[in-house]
PDB file of N, CA, C, O and CB in Angstrom:
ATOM      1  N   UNK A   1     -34.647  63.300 -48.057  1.00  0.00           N
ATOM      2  CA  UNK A   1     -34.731  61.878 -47.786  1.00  0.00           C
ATOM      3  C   UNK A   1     -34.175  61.113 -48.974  1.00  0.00           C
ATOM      4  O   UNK A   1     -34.600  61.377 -50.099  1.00  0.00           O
ATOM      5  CB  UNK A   1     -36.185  61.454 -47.487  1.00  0.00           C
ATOM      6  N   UNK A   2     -33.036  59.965 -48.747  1.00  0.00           N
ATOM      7  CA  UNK A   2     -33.234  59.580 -50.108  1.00  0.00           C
ATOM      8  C   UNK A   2     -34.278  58.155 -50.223  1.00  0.00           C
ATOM      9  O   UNK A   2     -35.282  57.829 -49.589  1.00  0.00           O
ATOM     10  CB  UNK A   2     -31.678  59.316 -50.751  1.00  0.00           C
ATOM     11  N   UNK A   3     -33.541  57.521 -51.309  1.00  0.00           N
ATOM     12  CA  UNK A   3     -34.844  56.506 -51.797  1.00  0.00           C
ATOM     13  C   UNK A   3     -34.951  55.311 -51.111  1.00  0.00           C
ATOM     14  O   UNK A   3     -35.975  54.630 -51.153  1.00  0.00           O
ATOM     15  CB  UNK A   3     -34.782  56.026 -53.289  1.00  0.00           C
ATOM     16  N   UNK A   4     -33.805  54.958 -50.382  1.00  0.00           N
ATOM     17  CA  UNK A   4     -34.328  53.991 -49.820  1.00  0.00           C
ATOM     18  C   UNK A   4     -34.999  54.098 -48.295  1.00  0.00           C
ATOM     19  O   UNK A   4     -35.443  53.088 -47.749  1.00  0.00           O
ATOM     20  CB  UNK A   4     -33.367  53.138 -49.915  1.00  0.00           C
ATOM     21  N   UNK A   5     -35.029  55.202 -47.757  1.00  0.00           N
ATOM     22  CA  UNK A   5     -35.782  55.420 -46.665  1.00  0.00           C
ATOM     23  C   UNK A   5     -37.279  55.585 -46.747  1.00  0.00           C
ATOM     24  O   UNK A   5     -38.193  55.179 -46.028  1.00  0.00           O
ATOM     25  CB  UNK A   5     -35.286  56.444 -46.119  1.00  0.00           C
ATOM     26  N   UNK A   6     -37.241  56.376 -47.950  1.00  0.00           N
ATOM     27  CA  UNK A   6     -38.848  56.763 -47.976  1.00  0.00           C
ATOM     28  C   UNK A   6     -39.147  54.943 -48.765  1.00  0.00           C
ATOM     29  O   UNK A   6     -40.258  54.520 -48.445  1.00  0.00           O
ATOM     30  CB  UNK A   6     -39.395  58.701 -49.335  1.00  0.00           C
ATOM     31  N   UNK A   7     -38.433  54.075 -49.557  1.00  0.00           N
ATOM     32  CA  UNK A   7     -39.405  52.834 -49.757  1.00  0.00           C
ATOM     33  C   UNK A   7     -39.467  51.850 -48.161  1.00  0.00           C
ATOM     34  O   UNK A   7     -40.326  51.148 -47.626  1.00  0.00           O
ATOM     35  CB  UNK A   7     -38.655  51.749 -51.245  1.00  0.00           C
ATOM     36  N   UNK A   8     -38.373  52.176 -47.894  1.00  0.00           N
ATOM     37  CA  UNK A   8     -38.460  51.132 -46.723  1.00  0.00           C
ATOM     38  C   UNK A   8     -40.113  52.186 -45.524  1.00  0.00           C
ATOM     39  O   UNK A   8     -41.074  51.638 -44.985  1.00  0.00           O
ATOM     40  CB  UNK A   8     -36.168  51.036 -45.646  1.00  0.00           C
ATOM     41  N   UNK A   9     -39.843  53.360 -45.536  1.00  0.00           N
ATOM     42  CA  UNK A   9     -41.163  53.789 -44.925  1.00  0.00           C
ATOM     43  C   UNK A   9     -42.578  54.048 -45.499  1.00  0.00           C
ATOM     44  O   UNK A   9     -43.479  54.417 -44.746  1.00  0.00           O
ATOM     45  CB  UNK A   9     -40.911  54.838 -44.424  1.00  0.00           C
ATOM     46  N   UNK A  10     -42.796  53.848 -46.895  1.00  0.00           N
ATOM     47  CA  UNK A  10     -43.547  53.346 -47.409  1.00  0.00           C
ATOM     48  C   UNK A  10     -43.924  51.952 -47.534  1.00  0.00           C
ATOM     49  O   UNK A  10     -45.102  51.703 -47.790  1.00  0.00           O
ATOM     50  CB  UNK A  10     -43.389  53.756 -48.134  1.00  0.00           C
ATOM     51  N   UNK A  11     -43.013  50.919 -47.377  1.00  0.00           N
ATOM     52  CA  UNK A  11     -43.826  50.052 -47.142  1.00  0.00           C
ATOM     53  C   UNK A  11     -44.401  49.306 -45.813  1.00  0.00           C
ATOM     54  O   UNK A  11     -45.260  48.429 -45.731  1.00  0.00           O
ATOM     55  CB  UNK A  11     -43.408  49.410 -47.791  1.00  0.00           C
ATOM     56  N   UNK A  12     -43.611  49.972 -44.766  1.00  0.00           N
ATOM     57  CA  UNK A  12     -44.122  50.012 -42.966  1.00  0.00           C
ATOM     58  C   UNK A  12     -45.436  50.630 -43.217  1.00  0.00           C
ATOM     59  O   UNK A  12     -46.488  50.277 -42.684  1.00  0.00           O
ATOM     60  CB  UNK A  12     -43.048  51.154 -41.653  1.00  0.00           C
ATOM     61  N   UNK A  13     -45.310  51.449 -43.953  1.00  0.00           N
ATOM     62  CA  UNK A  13     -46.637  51.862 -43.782  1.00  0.00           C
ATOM     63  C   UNK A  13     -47.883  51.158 -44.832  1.00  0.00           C
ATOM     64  O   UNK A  13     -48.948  51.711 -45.104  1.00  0.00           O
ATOM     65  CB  UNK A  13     -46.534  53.413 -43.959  1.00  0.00           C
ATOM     66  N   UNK A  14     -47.523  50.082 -45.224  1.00  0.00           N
ATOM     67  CA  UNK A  14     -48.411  49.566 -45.573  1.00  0.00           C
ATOM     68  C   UNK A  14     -48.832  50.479 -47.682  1.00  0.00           C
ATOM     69  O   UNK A  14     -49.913  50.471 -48.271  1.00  0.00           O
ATOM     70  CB  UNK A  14     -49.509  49.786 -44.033  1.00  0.00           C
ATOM     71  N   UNK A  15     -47.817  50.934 -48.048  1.00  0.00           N
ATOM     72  CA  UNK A  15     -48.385  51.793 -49.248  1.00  0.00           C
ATOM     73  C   UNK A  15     -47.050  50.571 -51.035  1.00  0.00           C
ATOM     74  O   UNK A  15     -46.778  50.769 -52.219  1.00  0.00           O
ATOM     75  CB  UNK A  15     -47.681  54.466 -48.700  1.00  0.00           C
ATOM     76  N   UNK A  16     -46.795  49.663 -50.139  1.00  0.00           N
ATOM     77  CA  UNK A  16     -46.104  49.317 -51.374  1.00  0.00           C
ATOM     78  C   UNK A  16     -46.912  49.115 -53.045  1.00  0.00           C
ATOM     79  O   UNK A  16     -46.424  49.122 -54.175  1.00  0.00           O
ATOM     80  CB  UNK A  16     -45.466  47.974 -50.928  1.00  0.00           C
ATOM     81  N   UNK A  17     -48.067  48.977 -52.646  1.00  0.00           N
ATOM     82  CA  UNK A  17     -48.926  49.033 -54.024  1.00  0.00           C
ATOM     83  C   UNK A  17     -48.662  50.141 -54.364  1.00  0.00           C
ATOM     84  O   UNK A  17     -48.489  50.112 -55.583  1.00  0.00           O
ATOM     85  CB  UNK A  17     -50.436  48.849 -54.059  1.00  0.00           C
ATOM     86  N   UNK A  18     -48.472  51.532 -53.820  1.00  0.00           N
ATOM     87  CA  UNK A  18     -48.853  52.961 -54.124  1.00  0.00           C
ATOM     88  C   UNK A  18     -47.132  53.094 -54.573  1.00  0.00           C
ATOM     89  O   UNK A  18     -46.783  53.672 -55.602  1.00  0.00           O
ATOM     90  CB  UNK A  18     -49.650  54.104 -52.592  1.00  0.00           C
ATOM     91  N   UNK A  19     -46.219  52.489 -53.661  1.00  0.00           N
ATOM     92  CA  UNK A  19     -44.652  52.835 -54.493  1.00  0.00           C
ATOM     93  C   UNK A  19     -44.684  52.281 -55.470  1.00  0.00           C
ATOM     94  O   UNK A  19     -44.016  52.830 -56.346  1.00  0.00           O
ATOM     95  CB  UNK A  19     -43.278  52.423 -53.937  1.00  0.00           C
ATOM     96  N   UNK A  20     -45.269  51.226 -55.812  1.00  0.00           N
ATOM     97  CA  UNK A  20     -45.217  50.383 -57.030  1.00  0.00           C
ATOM     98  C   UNK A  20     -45.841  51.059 -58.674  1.00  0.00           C
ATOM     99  O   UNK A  20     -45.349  51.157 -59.798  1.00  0.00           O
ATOM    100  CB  UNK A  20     -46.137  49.046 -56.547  1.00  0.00           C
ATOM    101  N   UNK A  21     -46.958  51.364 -58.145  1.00  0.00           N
ATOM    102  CA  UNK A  21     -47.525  52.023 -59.140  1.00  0.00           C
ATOM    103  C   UNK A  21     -47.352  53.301 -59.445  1.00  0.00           C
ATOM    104  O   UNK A  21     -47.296  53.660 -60.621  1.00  0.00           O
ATOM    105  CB  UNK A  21     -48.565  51.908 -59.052  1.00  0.00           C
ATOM    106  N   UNK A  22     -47.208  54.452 -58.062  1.00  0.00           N
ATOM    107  CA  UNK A  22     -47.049  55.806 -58.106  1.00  0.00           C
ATOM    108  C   UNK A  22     -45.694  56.270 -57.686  1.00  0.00           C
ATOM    109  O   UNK A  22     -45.503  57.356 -57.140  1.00  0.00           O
ATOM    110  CB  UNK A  22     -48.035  56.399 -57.332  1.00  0.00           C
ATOM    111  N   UNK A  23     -44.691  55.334 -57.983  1.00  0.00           N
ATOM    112  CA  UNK A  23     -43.141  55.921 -57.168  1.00  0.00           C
ATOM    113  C   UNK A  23     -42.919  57.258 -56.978  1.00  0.00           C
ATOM    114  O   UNK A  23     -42.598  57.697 -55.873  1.00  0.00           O
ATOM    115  CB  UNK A  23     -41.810  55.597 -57.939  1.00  0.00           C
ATOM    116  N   UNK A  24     -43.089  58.113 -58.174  1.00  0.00           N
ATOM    117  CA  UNK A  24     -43.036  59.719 -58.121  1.00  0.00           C
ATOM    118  C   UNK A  24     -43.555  60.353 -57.481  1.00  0.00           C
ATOM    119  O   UNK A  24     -43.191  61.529 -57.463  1.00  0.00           O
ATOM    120  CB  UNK A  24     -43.306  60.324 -58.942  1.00  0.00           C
ATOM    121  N   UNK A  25     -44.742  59.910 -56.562  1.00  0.00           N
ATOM    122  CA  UNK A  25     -46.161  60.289 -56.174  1.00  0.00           C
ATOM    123  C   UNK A  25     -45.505  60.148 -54.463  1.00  0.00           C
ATOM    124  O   UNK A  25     -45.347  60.995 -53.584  1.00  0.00           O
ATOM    125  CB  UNK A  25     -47.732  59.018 -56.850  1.00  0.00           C
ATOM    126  N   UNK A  26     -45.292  58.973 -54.505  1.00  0.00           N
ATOM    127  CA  UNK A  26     -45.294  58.283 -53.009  1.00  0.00           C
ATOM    128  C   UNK A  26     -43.708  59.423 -52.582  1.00  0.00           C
ATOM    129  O   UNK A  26     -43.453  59.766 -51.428  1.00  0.00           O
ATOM    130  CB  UNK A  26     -44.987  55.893 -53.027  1.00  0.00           C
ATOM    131  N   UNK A  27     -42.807  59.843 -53.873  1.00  0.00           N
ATOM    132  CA  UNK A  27     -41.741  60.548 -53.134  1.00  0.00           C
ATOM    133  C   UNK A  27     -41.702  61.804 -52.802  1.00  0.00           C
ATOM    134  O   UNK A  27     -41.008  62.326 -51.929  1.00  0.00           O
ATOM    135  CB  UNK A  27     -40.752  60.460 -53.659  1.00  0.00           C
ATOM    136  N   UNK A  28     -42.674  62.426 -53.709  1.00  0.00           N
ATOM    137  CA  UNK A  28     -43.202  63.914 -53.552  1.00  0.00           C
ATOM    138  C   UNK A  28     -43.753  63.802 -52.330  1.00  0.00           C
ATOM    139  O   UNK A  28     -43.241  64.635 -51.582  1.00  0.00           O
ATOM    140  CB  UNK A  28     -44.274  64.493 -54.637  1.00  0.00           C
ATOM    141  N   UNK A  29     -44.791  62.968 -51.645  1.00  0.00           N
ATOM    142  CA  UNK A  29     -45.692  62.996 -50.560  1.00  0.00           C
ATOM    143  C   UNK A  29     -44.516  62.898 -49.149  1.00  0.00           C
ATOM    144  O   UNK A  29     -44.663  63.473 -48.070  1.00  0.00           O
ATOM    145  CB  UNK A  29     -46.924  61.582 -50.739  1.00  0.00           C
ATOM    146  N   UNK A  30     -43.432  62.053 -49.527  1.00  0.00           N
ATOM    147  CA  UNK A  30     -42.247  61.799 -48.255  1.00  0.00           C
ATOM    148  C   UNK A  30     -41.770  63.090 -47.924  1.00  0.00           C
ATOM    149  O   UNK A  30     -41.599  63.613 -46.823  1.00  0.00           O
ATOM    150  CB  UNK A  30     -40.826  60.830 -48.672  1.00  0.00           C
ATOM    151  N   UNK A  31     -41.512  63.679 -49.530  1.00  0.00           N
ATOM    152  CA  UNK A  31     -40.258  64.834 -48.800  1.00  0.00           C
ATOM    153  C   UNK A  31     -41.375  66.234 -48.597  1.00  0.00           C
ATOM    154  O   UNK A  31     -40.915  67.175 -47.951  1.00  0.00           O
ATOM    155  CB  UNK A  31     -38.483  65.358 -50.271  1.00  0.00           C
ATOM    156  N   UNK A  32     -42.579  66.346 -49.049  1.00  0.00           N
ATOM    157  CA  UNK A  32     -43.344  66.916 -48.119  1.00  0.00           C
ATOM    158  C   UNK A  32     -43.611  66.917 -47.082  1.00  0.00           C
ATOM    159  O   UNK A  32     -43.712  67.936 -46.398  1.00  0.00           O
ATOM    160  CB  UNK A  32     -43.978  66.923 -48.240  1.00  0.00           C
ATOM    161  N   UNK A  33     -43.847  65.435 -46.586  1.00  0.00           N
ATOM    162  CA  UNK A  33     -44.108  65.414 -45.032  1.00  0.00           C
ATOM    163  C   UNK A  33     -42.778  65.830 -44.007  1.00  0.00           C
ATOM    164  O   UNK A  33     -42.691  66.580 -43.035  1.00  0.00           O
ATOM    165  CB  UNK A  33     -44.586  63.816 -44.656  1.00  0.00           C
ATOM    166  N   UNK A  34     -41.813  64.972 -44.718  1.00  0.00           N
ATOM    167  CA  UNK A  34     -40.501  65.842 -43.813  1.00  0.00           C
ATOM    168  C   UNK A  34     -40.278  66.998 -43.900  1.00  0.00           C
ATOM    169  O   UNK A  34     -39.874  67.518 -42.861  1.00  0.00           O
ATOM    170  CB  UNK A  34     -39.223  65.527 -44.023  1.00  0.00           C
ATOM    171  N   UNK A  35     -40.431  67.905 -45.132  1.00  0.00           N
ATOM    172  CA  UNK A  35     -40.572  69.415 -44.740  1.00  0.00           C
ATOM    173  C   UNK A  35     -41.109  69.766 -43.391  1.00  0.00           C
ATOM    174  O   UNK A  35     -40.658  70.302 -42.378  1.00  0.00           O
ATOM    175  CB  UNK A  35     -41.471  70.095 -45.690  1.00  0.00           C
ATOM    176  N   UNK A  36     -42.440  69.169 -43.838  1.00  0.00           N
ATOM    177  CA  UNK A  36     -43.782  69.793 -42.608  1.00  0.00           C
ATOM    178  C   UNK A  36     -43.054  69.669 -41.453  1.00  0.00           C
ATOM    179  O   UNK A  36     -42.825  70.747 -40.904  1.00  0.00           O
ATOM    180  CB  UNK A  36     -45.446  68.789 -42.366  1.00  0.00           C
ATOM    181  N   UNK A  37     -42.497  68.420 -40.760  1.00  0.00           N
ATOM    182  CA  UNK A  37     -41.901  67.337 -40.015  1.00  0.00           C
ATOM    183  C   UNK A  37     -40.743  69.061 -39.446  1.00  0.00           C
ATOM    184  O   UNK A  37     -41.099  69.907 -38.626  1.00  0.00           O
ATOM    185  CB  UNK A  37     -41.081  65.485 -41.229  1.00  0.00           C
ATOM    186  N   UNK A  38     -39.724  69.045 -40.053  1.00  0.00           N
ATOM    187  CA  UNK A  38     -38.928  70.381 -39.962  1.00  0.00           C
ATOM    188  C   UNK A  38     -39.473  70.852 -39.478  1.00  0.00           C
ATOM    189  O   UNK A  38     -39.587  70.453 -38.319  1.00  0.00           O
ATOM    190  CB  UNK A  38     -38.533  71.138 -40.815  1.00  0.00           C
ATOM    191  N   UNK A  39     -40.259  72.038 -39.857  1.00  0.00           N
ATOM    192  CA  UNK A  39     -41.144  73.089 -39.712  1.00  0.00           C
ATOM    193  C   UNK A  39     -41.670  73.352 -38.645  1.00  0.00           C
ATOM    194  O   UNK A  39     -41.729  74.461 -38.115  1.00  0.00           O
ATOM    195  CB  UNK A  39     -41.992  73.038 -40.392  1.00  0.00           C
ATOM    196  N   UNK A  40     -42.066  72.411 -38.278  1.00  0.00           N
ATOM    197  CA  UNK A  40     -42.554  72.265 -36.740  1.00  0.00           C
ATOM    198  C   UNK A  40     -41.627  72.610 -35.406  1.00  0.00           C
ATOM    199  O   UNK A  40     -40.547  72.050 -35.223  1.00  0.00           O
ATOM    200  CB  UNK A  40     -42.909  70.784 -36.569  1.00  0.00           C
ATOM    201  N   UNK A  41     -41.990  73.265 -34.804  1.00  0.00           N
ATOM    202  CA  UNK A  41     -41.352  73.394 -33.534  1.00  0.00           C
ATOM    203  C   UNK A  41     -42.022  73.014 -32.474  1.00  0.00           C
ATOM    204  O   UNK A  41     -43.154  73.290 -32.079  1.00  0.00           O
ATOM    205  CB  UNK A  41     -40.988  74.563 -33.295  1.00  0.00           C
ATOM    206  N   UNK A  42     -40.815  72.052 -31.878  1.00  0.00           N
ATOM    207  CA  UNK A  42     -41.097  71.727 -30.634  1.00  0.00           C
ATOM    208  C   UNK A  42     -41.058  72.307 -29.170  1.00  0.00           C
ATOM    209  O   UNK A  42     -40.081  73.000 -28.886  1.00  0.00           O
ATOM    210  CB  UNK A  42     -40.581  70.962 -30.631  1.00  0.00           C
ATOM    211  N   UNK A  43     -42.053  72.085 -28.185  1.00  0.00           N
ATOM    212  CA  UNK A  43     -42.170  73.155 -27.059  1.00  0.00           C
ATOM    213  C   UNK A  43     -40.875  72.821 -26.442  1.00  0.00           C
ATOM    214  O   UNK A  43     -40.561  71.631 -26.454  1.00  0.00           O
ATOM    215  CB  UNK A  43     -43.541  73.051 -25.969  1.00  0.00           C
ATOM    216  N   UNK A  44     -40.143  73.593 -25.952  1.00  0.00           N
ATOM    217  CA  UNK A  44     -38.945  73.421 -24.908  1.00  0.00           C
ATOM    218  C   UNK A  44     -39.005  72.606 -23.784  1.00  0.00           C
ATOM    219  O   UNK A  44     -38.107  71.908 -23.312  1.00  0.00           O
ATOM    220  CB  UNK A  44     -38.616  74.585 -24.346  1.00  0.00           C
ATOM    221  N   UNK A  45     -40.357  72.787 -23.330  1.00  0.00           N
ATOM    222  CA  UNK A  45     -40.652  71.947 -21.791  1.00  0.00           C
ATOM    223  C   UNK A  45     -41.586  71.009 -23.124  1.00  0.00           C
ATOM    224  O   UNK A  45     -42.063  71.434 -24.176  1.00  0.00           O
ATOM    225  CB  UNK A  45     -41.809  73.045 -19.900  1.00  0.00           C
ATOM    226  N   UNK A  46     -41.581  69.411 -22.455  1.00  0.00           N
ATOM    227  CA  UNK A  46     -42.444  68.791 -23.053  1.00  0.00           C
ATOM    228  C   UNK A  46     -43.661  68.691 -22.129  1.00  0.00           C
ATOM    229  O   UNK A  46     -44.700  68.223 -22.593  1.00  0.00           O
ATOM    230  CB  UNK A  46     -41.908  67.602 -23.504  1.00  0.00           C
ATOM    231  N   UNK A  47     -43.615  69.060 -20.973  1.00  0.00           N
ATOM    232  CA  UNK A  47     -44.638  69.086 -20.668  1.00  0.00           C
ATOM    233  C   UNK A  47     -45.804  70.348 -20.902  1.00  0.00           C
ATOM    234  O   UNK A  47     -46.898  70.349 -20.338  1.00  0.00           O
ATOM    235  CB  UNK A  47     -44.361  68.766 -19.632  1.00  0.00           C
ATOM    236  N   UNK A  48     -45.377  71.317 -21.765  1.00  0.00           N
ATOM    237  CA  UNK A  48     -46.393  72.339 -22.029  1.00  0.00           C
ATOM    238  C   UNK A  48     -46.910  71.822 -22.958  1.00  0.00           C
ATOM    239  O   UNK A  48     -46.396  70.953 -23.663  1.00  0.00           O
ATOM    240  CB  UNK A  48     -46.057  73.671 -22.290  1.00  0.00           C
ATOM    241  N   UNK A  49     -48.467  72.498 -23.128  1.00  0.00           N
ATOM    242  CA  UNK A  49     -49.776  72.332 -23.961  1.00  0.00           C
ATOM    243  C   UNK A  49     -49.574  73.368 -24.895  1.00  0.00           C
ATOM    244  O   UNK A  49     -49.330  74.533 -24.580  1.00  0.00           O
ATOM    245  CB  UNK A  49     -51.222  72.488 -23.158  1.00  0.00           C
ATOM    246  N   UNK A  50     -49.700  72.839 -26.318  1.00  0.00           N
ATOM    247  CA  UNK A  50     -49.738  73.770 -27.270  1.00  0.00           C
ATOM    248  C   UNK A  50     -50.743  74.677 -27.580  1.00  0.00           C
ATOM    249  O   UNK A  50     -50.731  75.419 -28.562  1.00  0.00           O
ATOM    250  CB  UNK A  50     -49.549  73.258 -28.169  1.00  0.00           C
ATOM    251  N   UNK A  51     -51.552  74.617 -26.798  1.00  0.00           N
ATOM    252  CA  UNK A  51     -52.823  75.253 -26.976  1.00  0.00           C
ATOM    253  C   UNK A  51     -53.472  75.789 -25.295  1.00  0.00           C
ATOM    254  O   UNK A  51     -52.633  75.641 -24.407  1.00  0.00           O
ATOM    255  CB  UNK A  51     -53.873  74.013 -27.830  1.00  0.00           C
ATOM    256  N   UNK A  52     -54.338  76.157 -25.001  1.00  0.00           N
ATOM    257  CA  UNK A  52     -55.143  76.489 -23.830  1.00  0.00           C
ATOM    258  C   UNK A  52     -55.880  74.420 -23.353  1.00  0.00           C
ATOM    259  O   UNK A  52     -56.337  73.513 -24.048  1.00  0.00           O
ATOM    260  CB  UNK A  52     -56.705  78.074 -24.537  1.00  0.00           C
ATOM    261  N   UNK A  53     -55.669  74.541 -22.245  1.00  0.00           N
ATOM    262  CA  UNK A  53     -56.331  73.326 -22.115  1.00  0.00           C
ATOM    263  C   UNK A  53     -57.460  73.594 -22.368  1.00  0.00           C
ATOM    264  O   UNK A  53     -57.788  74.780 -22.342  1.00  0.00           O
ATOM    265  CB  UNK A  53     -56.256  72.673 -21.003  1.00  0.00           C
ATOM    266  N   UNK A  54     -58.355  72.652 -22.673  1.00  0.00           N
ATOM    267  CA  UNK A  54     -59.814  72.615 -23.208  1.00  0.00           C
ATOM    268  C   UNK A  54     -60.896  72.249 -21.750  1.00  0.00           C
ATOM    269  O   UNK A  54     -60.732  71.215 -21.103  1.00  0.00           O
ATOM    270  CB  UNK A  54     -59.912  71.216 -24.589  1.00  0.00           C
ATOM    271  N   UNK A  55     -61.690  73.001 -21.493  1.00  0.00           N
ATOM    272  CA  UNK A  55     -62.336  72.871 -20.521  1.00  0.00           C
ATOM    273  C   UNK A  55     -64.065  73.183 -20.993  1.00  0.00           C
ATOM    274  O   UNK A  55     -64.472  74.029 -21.789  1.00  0.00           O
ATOM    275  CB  UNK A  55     -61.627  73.787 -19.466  1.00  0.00           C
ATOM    276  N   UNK A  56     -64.886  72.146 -20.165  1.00  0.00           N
ATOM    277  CA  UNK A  56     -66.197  72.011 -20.922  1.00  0.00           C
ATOM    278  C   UNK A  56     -66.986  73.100 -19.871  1.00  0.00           C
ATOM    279  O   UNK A  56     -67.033  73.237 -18.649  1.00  0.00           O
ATOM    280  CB  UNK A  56     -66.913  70.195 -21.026  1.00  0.00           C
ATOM    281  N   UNK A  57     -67.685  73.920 -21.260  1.00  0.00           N
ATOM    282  CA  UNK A  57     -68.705  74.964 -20.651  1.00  0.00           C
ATOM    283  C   UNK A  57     -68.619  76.118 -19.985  1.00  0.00           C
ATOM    284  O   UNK A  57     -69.378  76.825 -19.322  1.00  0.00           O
ATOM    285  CB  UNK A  57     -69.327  74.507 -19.928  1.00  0.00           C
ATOM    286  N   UNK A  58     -66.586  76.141 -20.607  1.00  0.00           N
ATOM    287  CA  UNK A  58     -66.690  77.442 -20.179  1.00  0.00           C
ATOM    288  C   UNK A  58     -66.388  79.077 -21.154  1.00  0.00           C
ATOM    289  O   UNK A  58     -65.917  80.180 -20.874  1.00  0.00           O
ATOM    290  CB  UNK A  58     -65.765  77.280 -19.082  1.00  0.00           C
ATOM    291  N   UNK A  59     -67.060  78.319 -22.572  1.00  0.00           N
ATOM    292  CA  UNK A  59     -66.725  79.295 -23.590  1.00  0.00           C
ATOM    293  C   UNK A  59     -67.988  79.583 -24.055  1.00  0.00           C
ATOM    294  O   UNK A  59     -68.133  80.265 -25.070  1.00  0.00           O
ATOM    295  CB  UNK A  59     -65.759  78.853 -24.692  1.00  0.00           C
ATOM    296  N   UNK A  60     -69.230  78.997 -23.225  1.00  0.00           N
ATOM    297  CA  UNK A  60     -70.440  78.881 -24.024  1.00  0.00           C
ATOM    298  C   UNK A  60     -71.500  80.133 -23.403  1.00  0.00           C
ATOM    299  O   UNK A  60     -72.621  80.289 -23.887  1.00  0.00           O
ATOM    300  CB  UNK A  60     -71.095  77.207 -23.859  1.00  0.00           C
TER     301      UNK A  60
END
């Protein structure tokens, strides 16, 4: 990411005190989350559940 994406999305998100004071902080935390963001794979069908649907009372 460069710098002006992560300030312009730091401050949508409401953290411009935190770029202000912690710039180094707030950029480490960006290009972590876009790692994570990567990393992730998305299901092919969007309509599949990443998990088992959750159904009550029947694991108990």
């Amino acid at each position: 990411m460069n710098k002006e994406t992560i300030e312009m999305l730091a401050r949508s998100a409401g953290l411009a005190k935190a770029l202000a004071e912690f710039p180094d902080d707030v950029t480490v935390a960006a290009t972590q989350a876009a790692d994570v963001a990567r990393k992730i794979k998305r299901p092919i069908d969007p309509r599949a559940e990443p998990w088992p649907p959750m159904k009550a009372g029947t694991t108990l």
